[in-house]
N, C-alpha and C positions, 0 to 999 in steps of 0.2 A: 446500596448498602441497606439493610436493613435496619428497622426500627426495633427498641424495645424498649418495656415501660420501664419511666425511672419515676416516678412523683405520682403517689395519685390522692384522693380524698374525698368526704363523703361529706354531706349535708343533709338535714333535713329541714327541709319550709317551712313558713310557718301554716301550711296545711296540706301539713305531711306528709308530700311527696321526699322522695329520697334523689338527690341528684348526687350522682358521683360523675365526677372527675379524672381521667387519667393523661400523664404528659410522654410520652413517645419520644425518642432521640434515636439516631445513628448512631451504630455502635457496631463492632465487629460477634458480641456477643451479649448474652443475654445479664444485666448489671446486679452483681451480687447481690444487693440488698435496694430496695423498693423503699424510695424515701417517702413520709407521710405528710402530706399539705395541712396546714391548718390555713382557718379562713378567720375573716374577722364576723361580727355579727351581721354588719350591712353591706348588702350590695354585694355579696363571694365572687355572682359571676352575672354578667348582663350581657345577654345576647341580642346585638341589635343588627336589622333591615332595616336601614339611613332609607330614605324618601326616594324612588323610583316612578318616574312617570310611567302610565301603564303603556306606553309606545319603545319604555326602553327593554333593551334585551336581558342584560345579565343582571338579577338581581341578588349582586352579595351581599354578606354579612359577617361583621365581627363578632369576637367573645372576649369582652375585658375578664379577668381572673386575677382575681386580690388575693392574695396570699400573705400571712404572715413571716415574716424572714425570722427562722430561730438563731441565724447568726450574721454576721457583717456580711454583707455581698452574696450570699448564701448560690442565689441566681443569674449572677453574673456572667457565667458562663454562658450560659443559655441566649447570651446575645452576642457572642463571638463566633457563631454556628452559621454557615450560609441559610437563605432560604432553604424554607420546604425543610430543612432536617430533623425537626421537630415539631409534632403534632399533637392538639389536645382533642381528647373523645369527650362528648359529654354523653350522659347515660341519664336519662328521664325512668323512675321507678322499674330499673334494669334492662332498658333498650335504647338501643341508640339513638340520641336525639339530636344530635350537631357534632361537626368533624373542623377541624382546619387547620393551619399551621402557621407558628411563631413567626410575627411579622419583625423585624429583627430594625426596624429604620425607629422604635419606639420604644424607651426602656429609660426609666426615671428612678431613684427610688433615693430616700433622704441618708445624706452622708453624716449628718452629725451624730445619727444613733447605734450603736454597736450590734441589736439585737432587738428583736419583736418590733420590727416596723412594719410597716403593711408596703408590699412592692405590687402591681399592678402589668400583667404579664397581655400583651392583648396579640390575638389568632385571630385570620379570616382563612374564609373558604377559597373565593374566588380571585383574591387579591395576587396570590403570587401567581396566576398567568398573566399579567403586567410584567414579569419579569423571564419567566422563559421564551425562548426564540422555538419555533414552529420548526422541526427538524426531518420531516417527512417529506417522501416525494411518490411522484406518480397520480394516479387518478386512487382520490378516496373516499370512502363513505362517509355522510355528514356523521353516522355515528360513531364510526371507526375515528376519527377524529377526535369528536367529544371524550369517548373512552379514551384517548389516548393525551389527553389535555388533564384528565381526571386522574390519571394514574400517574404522573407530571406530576400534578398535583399533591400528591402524597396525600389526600383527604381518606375519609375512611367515609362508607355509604354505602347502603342496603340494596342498592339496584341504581336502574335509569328507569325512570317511566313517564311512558308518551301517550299515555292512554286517553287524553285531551286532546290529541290533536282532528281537526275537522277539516283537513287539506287532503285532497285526492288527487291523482294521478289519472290517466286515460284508463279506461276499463275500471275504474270505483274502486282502483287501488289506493288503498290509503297510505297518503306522502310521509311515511317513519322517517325517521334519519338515514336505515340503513335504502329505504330507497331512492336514493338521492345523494350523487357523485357531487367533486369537484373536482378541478387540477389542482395539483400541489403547488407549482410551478406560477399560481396567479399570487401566492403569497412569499413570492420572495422577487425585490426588485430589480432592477437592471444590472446592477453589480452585487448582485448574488445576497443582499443583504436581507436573512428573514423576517418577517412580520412576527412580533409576539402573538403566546395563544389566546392574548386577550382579545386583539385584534381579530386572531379571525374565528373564535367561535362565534364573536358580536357580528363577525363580515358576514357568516354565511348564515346565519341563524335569522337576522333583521330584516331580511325580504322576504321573507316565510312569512312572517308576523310571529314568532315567536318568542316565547320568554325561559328564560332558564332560575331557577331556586332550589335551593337546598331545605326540604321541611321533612322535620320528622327522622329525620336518618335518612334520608335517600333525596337524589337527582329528580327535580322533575324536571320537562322540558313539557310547554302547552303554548298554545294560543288565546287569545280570549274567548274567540265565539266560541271554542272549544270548553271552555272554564265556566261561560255561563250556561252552555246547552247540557254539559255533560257532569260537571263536576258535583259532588251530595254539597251542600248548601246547610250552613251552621252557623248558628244565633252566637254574633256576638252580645255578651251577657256583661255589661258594666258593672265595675265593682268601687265606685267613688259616685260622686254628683258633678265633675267636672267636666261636660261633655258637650260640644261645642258643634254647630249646626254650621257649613258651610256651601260653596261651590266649587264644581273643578272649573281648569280653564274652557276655553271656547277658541277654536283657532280658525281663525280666515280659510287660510290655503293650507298646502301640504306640496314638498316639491319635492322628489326623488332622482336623483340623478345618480345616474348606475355607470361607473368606468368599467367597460367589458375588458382591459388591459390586454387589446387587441394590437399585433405585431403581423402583418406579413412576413418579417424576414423570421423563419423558420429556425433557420441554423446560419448563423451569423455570425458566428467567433472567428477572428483575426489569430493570427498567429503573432504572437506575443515573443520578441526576443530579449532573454533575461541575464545577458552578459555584459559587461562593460562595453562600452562605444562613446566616440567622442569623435569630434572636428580636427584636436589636437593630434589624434591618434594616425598617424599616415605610412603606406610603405609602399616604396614603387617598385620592389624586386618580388620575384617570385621567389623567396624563400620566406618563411612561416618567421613570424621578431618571436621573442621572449614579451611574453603577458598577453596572449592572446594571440588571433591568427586576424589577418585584416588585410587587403589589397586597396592600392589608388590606382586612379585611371587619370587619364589628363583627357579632353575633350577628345584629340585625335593625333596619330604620332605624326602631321603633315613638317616639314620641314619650315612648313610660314612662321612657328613660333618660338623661332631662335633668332637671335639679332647675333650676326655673325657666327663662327661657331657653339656658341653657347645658347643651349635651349632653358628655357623657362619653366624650370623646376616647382615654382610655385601655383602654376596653371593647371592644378586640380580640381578635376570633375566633382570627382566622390570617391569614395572608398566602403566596400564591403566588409564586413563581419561575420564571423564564422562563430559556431559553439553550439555545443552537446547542451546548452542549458535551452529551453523554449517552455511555452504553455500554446495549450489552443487549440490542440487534435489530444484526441485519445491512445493515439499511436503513431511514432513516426521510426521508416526503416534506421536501424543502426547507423551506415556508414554515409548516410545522409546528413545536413549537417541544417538546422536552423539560420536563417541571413539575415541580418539589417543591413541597407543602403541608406550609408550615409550623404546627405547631399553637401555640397562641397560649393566650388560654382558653376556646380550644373549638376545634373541625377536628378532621382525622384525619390524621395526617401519611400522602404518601404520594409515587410520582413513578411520569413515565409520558410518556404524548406528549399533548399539549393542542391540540386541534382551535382551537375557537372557544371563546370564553366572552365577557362580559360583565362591565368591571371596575363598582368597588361600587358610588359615587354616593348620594348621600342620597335613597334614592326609588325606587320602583316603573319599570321601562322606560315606561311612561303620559310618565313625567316629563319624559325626555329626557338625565336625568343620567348614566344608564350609558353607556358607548360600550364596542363590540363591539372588541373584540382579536385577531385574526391573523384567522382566515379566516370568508367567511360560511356559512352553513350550505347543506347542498344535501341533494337525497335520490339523485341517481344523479350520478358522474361517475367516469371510469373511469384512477382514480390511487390507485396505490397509498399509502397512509397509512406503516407500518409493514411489514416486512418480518423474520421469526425467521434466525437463525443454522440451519441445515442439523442434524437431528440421527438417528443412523443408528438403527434397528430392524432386526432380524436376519427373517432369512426362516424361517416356520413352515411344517411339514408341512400339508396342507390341514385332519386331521384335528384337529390341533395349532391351526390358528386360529381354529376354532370355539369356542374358549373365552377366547377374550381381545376386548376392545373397546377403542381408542383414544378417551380421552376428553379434545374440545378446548372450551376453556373461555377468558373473557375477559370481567374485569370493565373496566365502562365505565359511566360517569356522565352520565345526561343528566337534566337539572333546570332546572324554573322557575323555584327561589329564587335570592333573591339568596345567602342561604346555605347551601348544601344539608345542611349539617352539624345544622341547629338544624329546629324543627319548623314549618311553613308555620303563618302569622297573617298579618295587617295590615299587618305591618312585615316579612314575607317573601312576598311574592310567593302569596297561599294563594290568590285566585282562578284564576290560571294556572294553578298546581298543582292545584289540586283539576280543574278542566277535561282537562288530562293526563289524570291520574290515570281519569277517564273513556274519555278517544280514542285514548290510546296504549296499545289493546290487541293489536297485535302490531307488533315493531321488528326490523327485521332491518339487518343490514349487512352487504357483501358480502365474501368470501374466498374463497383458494383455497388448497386443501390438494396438495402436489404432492410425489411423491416421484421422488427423483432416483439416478441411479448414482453410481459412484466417479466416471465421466470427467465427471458434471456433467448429462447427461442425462434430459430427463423421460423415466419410464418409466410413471407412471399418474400420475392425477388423484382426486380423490375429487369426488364428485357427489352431492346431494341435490336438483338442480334440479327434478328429476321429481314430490319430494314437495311444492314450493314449488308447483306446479303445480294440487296440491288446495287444493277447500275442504271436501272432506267424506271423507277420509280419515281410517283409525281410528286413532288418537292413541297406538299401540304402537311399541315396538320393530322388531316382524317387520315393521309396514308400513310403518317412516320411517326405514327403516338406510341408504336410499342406495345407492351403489355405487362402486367404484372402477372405473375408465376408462381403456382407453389412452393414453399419450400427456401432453401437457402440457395445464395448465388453462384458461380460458376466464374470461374475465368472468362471475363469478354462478355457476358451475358449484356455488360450495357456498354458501352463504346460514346467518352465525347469527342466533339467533330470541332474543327476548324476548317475553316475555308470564308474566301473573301463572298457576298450571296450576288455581288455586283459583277462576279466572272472566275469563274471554277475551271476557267482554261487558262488564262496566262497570265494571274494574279492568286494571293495566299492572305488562309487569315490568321497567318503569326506573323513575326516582327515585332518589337514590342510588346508591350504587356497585353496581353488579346483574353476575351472571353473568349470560351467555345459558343458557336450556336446548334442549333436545334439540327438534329443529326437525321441526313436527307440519304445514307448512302454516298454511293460514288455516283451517282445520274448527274447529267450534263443537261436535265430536262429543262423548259423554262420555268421560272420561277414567277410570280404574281409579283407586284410589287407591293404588297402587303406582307408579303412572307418576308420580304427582305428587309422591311422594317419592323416588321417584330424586335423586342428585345431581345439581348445576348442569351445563351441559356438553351439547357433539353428540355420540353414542355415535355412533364411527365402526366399522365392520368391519376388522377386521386383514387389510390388505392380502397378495395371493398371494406378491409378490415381497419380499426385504428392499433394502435401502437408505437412501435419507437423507433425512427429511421435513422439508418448506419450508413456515411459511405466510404467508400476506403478506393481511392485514386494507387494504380499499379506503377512501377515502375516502367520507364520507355515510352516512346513513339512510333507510332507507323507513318512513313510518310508517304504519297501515292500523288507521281505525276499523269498530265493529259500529256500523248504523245501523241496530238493529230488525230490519232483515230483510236485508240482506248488508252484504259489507265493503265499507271505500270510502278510498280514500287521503286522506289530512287535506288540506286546504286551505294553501296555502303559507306563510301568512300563520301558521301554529304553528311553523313552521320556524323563521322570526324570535323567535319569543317563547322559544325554547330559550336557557335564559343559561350553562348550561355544557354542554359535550361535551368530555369527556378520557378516553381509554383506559390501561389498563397495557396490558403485554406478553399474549401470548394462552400460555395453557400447555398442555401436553399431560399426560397419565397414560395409562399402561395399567392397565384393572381387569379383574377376573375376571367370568366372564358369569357371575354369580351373580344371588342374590335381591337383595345387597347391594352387587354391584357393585364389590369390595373390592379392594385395591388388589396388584396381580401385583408384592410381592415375595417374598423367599426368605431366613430367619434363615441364620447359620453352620449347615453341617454339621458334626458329627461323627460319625466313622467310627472303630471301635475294632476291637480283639481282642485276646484269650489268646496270649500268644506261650510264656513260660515261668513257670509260676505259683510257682515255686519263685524264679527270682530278684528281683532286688531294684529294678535300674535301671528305669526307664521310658524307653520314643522319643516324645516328643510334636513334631508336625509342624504350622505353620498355615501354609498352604498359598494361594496367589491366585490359581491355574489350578486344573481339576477338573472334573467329571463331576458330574451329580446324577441322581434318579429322574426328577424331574420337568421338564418344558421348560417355561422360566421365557422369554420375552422381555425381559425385565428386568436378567437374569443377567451382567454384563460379564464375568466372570471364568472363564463356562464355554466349554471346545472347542467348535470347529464342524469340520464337514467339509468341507477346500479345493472338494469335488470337488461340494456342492450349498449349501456354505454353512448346512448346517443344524445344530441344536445335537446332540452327540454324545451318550448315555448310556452306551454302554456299551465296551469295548474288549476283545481277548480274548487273551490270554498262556499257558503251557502248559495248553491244553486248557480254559482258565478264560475265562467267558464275567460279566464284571461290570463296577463302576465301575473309575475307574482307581484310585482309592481304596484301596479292598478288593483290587484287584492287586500294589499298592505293599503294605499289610499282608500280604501273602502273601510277597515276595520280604523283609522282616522277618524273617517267620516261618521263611521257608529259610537266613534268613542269622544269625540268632539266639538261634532256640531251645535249641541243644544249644551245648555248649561246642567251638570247633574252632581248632585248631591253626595257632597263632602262630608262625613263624621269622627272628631275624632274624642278622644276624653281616655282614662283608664277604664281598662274589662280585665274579665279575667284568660291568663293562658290559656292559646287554646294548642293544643298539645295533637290533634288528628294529623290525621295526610296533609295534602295542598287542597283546599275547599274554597267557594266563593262564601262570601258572608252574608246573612242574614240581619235585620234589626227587627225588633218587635214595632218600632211607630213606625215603618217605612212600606207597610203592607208585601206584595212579591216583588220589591225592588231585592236586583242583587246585587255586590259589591267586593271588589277584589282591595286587598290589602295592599295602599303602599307604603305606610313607616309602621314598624313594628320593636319596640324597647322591652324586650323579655326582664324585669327581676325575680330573677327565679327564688328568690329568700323569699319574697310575697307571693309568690307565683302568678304576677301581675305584668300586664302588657299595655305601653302607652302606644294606643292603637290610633294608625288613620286609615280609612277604608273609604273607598268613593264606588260611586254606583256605575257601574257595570252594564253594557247593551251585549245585545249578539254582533255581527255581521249584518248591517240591514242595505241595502241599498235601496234607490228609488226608481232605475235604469238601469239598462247594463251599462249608460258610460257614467252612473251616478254611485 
């Protein structure tokens, strides 16, 4: 909604500058009549910068505004408004000198008087990003961000400007905001909960070395060495005799410690089942109760567990759950139905999507008693089942993703018992099973792996069709890695596999809840025994480009028996004798191309140094943006470069070529190690850009401002300003 003015008013100092005034509200349109402020004689409006150390990032600032109230309550309102809805401009001799908006937690003003009491109204700039949540996603620009925290904001400001900054990129590009990525996804935590924009413009900004302030009407963002090398430099000019000679701190160490918010597990959501279930809840006939749909199983229908004619109705396994309601894929086919397993005294509890299955029935399928539930079995048709939520991987150097593999993996249950939980007999289904257990030696089922852009675009595919192709392919890595592909997927383009790695003639790797593994073809070649302890899962190659991978699991099976002397598709008639088929969700990891295969993440870093061993304080810093040695895929928390999207290491500041880390302990080390000179006393305002300061006794010392109390009726500033270094180092590891 837009803003417009309702309150505004003017002053003049007592050296005669004109400061006006105006107050901004939400409104659907523009407010009839433009109320007039009156001020008292002292103190109208005082804008203060509270004390910042120069190591800290965001340096904001309020604006008290005293007003006279011409009637009871007059501005009452004005604090019944959420944040942000209302904004004061100030205007220095007709230009914009300070912006920010109605902090709404603060509002006093004296009840015993009807009229003309002075109410005290106070706006900051950067205070209400403490209260908005970070809403963006994808890879984005440090500035894209900023501006978009700023216009959040609801502040009003002449520009951004980063004309201070002394950080460079490879090739002597200079580090702007816009050249320098983050993920979106490092600022929002495990259970999807956002980081405010306070948090991360301080997150990504503070490994930089930079500082962010509002002077003058406009945004800056700088560093220091940047502020003392580059910035015009202006006398502060005292306007009292109360002006006091100090020191800043001195600090020991400095200890940075960087969370890269480093996850292997890629795409990791569970399937979430969001309907009623319970223990209480049980039904042992195949026909659907009223309040829900739900099936019990007893361990096994054997005749051992009846004491004479009467069986023991209480001897339940578990019971299934059925419902159109679920979370956890992006898409799942219609007539498919969401599953909880509930465990009972026996099962596994578990939820997911439930193809077909076969409810319990006293009896063998022979019998007639079971009846088949949602859909029937098929071995090819070309519908998607399941569908993942989109999840990004960052783009690697070529050299860079030679060492990493995407590993996609999906348990899935296909079984002849009646209970699959308990052990096949008489009273489970063990001749089916044990016949399985022979012909179902390799299962595949189709999918496609597709990675997408920002605008939604396929830009490759993964493929292993070509290795589906053999039957006598050597059962390695190097020869069944596949390929990634232009463009969008195809039916069957990827193929996961089951099969037992221990014996691909007269053994299966389904039964039970089964991973697929790494998909070798139909070949009966031998296998290494490394290959066969690999983890479950299709070792994919880390694709050339980054983006957002999708996968979508088809409906159906192939099943492909050894008959002696080649493979041969099962006969249809085992299709039918399958009594369960339910999948969970398919997951992704990224691992390292090891022996092990181990999984690509990355502990906290810590980064230290010697600053001054003589004193006492410490700076400890934990940090969510950052640099590391090593390029982690995994990494949410580390830089990329706008300009190829790749992960940063390194950054370079006076003549210093390192993390950003170890740059930040350098600009410590310039600003802390010796003892430097503190002044503070009243001067007069100083109303330019963002400048370092000047003193007439202090010869070319320079000095950056940390507390600044504007009274603009005097047009006086209680100032404190400490002296100021470049970047110096004594080493590169100093």
């Amino acid at each position: 909604m837009a803003q417009y003015l309702r309150y505004s008013g003017k002053y003049l100092s007592r050296k005669n500058v004109v400061w006006e005034v105006g107050i901004s509200q939400e409104a659907d349109g523009a407010y009839p009549a433009v109320g007039v402020l009156n001020f008292p004689a002292d103190e109208p409006l005082v804008i203060e910068w509270k004390h910042t150390d120069k190591h800290e990032v965001i340096c904001g600032s309020t604006a008290t505004l005293t007003v006279t109230s011409p009637g009871d309550r007059t501005y009452e309102d004005l604090y019944t408004i959420a944040p942000g809805s209302i904004r004061l401009d100030v205007l220095r001799n007709g230009q914009l000198y300070w912006s920010g908006t109605l902090d709404p937690e603060f509002y006093e003003e004296p009840y015993a008087y009807g009229k003309e009491y002075e109410v005290a109204l106070t706006f900051s700039d950067f205070g209400i990003l403490d209260r908005l949540k970070y809403n963006l996603s994808g890879m984005q620009t440090l500035e894209g961000i900023l501006l978009h925290a700023l216009q959040r904001s609801r502040i009003n400001y002449g520009g951004l400007n980063q004309d201070y900054l002394t950080t460079f990129l490879a090739g002597n590009v200079r580090a702007t905001l816009d050249k320098i990525s983050v993920r979106s996804d490092n600022f929002y935590d495990e259970d999807g909960e956002a980081s405010t924009l306070k948090d991360v413009v301080e997150g990504m900004l503070q490994p930089l070395s930079l500082r962010m302030v509002q002077r003058n009407g406009k945004i800056w963002i700088y560093d220091l060495n940047g502020l003392y090398l580059n910035a015009p430099a202006q006398e502060a000019v005292w306007s009292r005799d109360n002006q006091t000679m100090g020191v800043d701190k001195v600090t020991n160490n400095a200890q940075i410690t960087f969370s890269p918010y480093s996850d292997a597990k890629l795409l990791d959501k569970e399937v979430v089942y969001e309907d009623v279930y319970s223990e209480s809840m049980t039904n042992l006939t195949s026909d659907k109760p009223s309040g829900g749909e739900y099936y019990s199983y007893y361990p096994d229908y054997l005749d051992d567990h009846k004491i004479g004619y009467e069986w023991d109705y209480s001897l339940l396994s578990f019971t299934i759950f059925l419902s159109d309601k679920g979370s956890g894929l992006a898409e799942k086919y219609g007539p498919a139905k969401y599953f909880h397993i509930q465990p009972l005294m026996g099962g596994q509890e578990s939820s997911g999507v439930a193809f077909s299955f076969y409810t319990g029935g006293h009896g063998a399928l022979t019998s007639g008693f079971p009846k088949r539930k949602l859909l029937p079995q098929t071995s090819s048709q070309e519908t998607v089942l399941m569908k993942t939520h989109r999840v990004f991987i960052p783009k690697l150097e070529e050299a860079e993703r030679s060492r990493y593999y995407l590993r996609l993996s999906m348990e899935m249950l296909i079984d002849a018992r009646y209970n699959p939980f308990t052990d096949a007999n008489d009273g489970n289904e063990k001749g089916n099973y044990n016949d399985m257990k022979d012909k179902f030696n390799f299962v595949t089922v189709p999918a496609t792996v597709t990675l997408y852009n920002e605008d939604g675009n396929a830009l490759m595919h993964y493929s292993n069709a070509a290795v589906m192709g053999h039957t006598d392919i050597k059962p390695t890595l190097y020869w069944t890695a596949g390929e990634w592909k232009n463009g969008a997927a195809t039916y069957k383009s990827c193929l996961l596999e089951w099969y037992d790695p221990e014996d691909r003639h007269f053994s299966s790797g389904v039964l039970g809840w089964k991973k697929n593994r790494h998909c070798v073809g139909y070949t009966h070649n031998e296998m290494f025994d490394s290959f066969k302890k690999m983890e479950d899962g299709q070792y994919i190659p880390y694709p050339a480009n980054g983006g957002y991978i999708e996968v979508c699991i088809y409906v159906g099976i192939k099943i492909v028996e050894w008959t002696k002397s080649t493979n041969t598709d099962v006969s249809s008639d085992w299709y039918d004798k399958i009594r369960w088929m339910l999948y969970k969700a398919p997951q992704i990891e990224i691992v390292r191309k090891n022996v092990v295969y181990s999984d690509a993440k990355s502990e906290d870093i810590e980064y230290t140094g010697i600053i001054n061993e003589a004193a006492k304080e410490d700076i400890k810093l934990d940090t969510i943006c950052g640099t590391m040695t090593e390029i982690n895929p995994t990494a949410k928390g580390v830089y990329f470069r706008t300009s190829d999207s790749c992960q940063l290491k390194e950054l370079t500041r006076a003549g210093r070529t390192t993390q950003a880390e170890q740059l930040l302990i350098g600009t410590l080390y310039s600003q802390y190690a010796d003892r430097r000179t503190l002044l503070a006393g009243t001067a007069h305002i100083l109303d330019t850009d963002l400048t370092a300061y000047m003193e007439a006794c202090q010869e070319s010392k320079r000095f950056i401002c940390l507390t600044d109390v504007q009274d603009t009726i005097s047009d006086e500033s209680e100032l404190e300003i400490v002296e100021l270094r470049p970047d110096e180092y004594k080493s590169d590891k100093e």
